[in-house]
C-alpha positions in Angstrom: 95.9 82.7 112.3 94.0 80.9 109.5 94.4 77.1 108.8 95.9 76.2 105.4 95.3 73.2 103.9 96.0 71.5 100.7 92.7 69.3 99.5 93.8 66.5 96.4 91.7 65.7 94.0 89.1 63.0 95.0 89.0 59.4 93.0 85.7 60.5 91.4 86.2 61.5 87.9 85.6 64.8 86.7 82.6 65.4 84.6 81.9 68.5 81.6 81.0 71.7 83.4 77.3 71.6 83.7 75.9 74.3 81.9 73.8 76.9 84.1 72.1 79.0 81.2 68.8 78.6 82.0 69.2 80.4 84.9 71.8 82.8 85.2 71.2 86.1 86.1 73.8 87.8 83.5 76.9 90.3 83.7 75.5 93.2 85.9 77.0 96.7 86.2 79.5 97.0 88.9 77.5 98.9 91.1 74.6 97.0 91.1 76.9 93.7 91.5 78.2 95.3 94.8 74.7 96.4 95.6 73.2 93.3 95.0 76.6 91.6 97.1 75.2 94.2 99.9 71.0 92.7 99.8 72.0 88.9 99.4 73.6 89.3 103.0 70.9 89.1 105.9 72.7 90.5 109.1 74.1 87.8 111.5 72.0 87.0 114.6 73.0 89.5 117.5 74.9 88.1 120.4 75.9 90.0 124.1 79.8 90.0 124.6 82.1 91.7 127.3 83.6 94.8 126.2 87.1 93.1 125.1 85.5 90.9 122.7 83.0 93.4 121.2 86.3 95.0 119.3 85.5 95.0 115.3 82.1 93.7 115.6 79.0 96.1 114.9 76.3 97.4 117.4 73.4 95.4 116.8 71.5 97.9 118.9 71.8 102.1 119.4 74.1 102.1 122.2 73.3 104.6 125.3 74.4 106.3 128.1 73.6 104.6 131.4 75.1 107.1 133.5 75.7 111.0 133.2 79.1 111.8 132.1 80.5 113.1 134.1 78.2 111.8 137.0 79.4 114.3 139.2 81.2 117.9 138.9 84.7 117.4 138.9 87.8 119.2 138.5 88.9 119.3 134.6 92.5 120.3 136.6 95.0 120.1 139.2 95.1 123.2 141.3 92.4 124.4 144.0 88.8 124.8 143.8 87.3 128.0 145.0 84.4 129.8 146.2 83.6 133.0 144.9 86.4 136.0 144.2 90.1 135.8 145.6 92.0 136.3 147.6 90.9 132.9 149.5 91.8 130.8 152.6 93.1 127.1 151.9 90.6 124.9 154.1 91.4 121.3 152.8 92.2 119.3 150.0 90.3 116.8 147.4 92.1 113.8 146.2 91.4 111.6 142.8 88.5 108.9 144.1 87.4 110.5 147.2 83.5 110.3 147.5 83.3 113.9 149.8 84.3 116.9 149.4 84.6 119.7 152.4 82.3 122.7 152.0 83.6 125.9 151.2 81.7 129.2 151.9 83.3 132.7 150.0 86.8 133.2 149.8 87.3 129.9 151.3 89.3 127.2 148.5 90.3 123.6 148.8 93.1 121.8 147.1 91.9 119.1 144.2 93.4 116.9 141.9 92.3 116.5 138.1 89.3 114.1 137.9 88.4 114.7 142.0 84.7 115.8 143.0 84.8 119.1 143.5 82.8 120.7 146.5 79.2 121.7 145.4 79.6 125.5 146.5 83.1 125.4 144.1 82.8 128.4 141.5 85.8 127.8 139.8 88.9 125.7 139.8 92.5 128.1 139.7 95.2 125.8 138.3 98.5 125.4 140.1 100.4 127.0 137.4 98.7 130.1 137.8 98.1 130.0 141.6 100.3 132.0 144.1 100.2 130.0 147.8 101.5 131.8 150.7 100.8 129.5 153.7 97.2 129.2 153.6 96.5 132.4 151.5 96.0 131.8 147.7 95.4 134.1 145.3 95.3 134.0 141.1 93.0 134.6 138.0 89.7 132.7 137.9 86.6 132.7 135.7 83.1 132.0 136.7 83.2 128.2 136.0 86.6 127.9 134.8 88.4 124.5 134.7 85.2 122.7 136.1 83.4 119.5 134.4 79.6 119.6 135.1 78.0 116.8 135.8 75.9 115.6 132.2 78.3 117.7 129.9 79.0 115.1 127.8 76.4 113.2 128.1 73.3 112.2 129.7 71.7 109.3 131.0 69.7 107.3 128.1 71.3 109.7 125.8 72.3 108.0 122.6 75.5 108.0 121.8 76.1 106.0 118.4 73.2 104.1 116.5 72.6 100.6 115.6 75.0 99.8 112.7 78.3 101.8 114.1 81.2 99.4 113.7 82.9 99.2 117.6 86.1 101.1 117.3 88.9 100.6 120.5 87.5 104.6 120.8 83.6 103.5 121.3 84.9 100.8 123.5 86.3 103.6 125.7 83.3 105.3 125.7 80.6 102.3 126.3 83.0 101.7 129.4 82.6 105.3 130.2 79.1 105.0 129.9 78.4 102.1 132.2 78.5 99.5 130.1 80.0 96.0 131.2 78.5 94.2 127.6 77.5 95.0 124.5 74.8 93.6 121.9 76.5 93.3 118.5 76.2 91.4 115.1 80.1 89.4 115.1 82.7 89.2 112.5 81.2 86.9 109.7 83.7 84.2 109.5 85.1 83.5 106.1 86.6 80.4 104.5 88.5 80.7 101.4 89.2 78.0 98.8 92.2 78.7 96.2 92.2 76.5 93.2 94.9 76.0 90.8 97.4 72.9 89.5 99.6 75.9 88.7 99.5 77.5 92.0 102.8 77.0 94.3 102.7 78.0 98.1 106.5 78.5 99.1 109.8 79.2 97.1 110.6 80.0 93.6 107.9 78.1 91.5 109.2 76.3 88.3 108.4 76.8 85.0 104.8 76.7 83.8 103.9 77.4 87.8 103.0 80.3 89.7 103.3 81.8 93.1 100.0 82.1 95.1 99.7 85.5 95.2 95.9 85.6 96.4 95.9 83.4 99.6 98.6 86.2 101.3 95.9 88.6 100.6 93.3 87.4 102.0 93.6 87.5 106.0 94.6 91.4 105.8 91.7 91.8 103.0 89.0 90.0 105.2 90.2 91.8 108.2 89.9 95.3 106.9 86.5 94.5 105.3 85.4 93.1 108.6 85.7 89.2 108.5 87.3 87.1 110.2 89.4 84.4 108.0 89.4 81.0 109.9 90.6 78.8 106.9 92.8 78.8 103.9 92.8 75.9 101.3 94.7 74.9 98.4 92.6 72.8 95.9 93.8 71.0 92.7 91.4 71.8 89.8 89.2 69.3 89.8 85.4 69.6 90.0 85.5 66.8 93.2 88.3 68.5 94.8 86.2 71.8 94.7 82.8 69.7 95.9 85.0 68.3 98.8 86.7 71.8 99.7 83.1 73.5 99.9 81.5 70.7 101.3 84.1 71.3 104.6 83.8 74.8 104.5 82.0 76.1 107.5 81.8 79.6 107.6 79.2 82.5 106.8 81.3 83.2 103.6 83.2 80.6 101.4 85.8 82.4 98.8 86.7 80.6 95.6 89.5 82.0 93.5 90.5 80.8 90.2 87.4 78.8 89.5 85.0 81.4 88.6 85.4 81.8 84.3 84.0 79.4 81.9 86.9 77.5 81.3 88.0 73.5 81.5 89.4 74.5 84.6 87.0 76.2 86.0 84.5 74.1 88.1 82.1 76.6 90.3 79.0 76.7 88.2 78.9 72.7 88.2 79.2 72.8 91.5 77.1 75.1 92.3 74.6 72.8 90.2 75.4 69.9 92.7 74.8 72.3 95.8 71.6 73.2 94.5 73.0 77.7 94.6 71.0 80.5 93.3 73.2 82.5 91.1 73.2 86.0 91.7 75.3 87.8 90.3 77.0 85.7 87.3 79.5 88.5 85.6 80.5 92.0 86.0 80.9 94.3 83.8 83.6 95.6 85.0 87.9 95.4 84.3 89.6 93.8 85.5 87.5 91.3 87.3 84.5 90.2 84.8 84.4 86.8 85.8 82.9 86.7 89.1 79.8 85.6 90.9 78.2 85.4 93.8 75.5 82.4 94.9 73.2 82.0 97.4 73.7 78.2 99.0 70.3 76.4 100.9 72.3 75.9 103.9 72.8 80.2 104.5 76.4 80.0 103.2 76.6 82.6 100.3 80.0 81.5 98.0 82.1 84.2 96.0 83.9 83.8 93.0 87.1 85.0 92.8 88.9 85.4 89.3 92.9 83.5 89.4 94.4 86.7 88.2 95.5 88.7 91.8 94.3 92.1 90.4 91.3 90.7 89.2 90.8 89.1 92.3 91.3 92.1 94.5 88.9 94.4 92.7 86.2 91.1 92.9 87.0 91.3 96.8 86.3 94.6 96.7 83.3 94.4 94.6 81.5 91.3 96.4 83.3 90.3 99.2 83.4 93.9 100.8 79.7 94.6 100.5 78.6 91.0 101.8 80.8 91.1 104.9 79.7 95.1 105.3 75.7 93.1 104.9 75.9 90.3 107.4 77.7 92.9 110.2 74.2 94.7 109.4 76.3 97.6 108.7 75.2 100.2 105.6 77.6 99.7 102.0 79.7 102.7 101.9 79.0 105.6 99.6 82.3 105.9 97.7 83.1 109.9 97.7 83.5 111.3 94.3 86.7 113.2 93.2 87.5 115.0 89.5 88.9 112.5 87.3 87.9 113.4 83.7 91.3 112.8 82.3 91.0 108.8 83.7 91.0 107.1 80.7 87.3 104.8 80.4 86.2 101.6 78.7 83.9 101.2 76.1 81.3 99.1 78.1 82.5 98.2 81.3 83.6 99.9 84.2 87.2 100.3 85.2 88.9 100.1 88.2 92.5 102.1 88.3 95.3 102.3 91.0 95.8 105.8 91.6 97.7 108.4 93.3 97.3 111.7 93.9 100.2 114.1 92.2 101.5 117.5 94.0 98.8 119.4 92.2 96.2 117.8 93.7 95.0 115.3 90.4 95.3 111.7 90.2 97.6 109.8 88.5 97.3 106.0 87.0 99.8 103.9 88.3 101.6 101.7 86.2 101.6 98.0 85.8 98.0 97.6 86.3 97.1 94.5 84.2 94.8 92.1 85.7 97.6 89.7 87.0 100.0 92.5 88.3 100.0 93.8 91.6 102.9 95.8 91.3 101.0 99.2 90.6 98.1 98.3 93.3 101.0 97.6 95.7 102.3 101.4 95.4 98.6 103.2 94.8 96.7 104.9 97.4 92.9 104.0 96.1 91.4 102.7 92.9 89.9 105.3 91.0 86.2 103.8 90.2 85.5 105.2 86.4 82.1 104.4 84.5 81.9 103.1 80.8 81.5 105.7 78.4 78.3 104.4 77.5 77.7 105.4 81.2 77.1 109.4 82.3 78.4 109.5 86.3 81.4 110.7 88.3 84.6 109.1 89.1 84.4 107.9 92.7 87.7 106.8 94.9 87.4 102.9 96.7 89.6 102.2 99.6 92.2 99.9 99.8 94.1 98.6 103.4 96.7 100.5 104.3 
């Protein structure tokens, strides 16, 4: 589980918010924010892991077979393998694991078990449910090659069977094992550190007036999970330009998240910061509701830092615009392309593009659900995507973005 933390404010004083104008990118378009989230993001160095620990992470390399699968012809069930057409003599049996089998010559059949080497002059294997036994004499429908797994079927050796890139499933797992394979070269979970600022922000209970519940931080392991990070650190900072230099001064991770901080306002202390840590600004703005006010910056040390905006929606739909893609870049993994659906009746924004909780109604169209203001989470909560819809100064289809189920 992820540390939390709470961080005071530090005794230094708090000067103006630096102004960055002179080099900030500007608002981008959303989908050039989340591919520029996707390019800032060089993939992490590969590393060799046993199987069990390979889970999540993504093949650094295009994994192959090392072995034919199956590496010998087997029986696909449990019944008797025979030679040639019926009736036939029983002559031995074939358990699961045995390394020979007895030879059979026509109208001679051996008893086998699912998964057992079958004899190489086999023809067939007659299941037990359709077999008819009396003593040693058998007799039952067969067809030329029925119920038998040649060797190399699925696959062969140096086959590939999933490229560089492919995200390792508990399913690919099975099948590396399969294969031969006792490690695995893969690019890990970028590790991501998140920083949630706020004098407002309460952690526990009922908050008093003129305070709020954290709704973010509860987010955020189940977020970073799905989007394939791993969150090693939660902390609650007062808002405080120190407080902030002090939180990303300790945070140690690929990815440092910073909610709440990212506007323009006295409260909000990232671009000073960023100043102090000597960042390149890349995206500075997104055009894009809700969620304008976030930003992404490269720091000298490798650590790229994501703004968050303090309002939860808003700060989902930046996770999904930045956070997403620069995870999905440092796994060396390609950004998703978002499938598009019919969504003409959606309503759209003047300039910016919109991102709407929907579900899908009986007839098949999608439906806005309510209570989907930038600090609500109440229609997000009950939606099964956000509907992606472009400005109407904008020509281009509606597209669907995942959430975690």
């Amino acid at each position: 589980m992820a540390a939390i933390a709470r961080v005071p404010a530090g005794p230094v004083a708090d000067a103006p918010t630096p102004s960055c104008a002179g080099r900030r990118p500007g608002a981008l378009s959303w989908d050039d924010a989340r591919t520029r989230a996707h390019a800032a993001a060089r993939p992490l160095p590969a590393v060799s892991v046993e199987l069990v620990a390979a889970s999540g992470a993504t093949l650094a390399e295009p994994l192959a077979a090392l072995v034919d699968l199956p590496s010998f012809d087997r029986s696909a069930m449990d019944g008797y393998a025979v030679c040639g057409e019926g009736p036939w003599t029983v002559v031995g049996e074939v358990l699961a694991g045995s390394s020979s089998a007895p030879r059979l010559t026509r109208g001679q059949a051996c008893e086998v078990a699912t998964g057992a080497l079958l004899p190489a002059e086999a023809t067939a294997v007659l299941p037990y449910e359709n077999a008819v036994r009396e003593e040693r004499r058998l007799s039952g429908p067969v067809s030329p090659g029925g119920h038998i797994r040649r060797a190399g079927e699925e696959c062969r050796t140096g086959e590939p069977l999933a490229p560089g890139g492919t995200t390792v499933s508990p399913q690919l797992l099975g099948l590396a094992a399969a294969a031969g394979h006792d490690r695995l070269r893969v690019r890990p979970r970028p590790r991501v550190c998140a920083l949630v600022t706020g004098d407002e922000v309460c952690v526990a209970g009922i908050p008093p007036i003129g305070r709020v519940r954290d709704a973010i931080g509860p987010m955020l392991p189940g977020l970073v999970a799905w989007a394939g990070g791993t969150l090693i650190a939660t902390t609650y900072l007062s808002d405080s330009t120190s407080a902030l230099a002090e939180g990303l001064a300790r945070a140690e991770a690929e990815v440092v998240l910073v909610s709440g901080s990212s506007s323009i306002g006295p409260a909000d202390h990232l671009r000073g910061c960023l100043d102090g840590l000597g960042g390149e600004l890349i995206v500075d703005g997104v055009h894009c509701r809700p969620g304008h006010p976030q930003a992404l910056a490269a720091l000298p040390d490798g650590r790229l830092l994501i703004g968050l905006p303090g309002n939860p929606l808003a700060a989902l739909v930046g996770f999904l615009t930045l956070v997403v893609p620069a995870i999905t870049g440092l796994r060396g993994a390609a950004l998703d392309e978002l499938p598009v659906v019919a969504g003409d009746s959606l309503p759209r924004h003047r300039s910016s593009t919109r991102l709407l909780p929907v579900r899908t109604e009986s007839d098949g169209s999608l439906a806005v659900v309510d209570h989907h203001a930038s600090a609500m989470l109440r229609g997000v909560a009950a939606a099964e995507a956000l509907a992606v819809v472009p400005p109407e100064s904008a020509d281009g289809p509606v597209r669907l973005h995942g959430l975690p189920d």
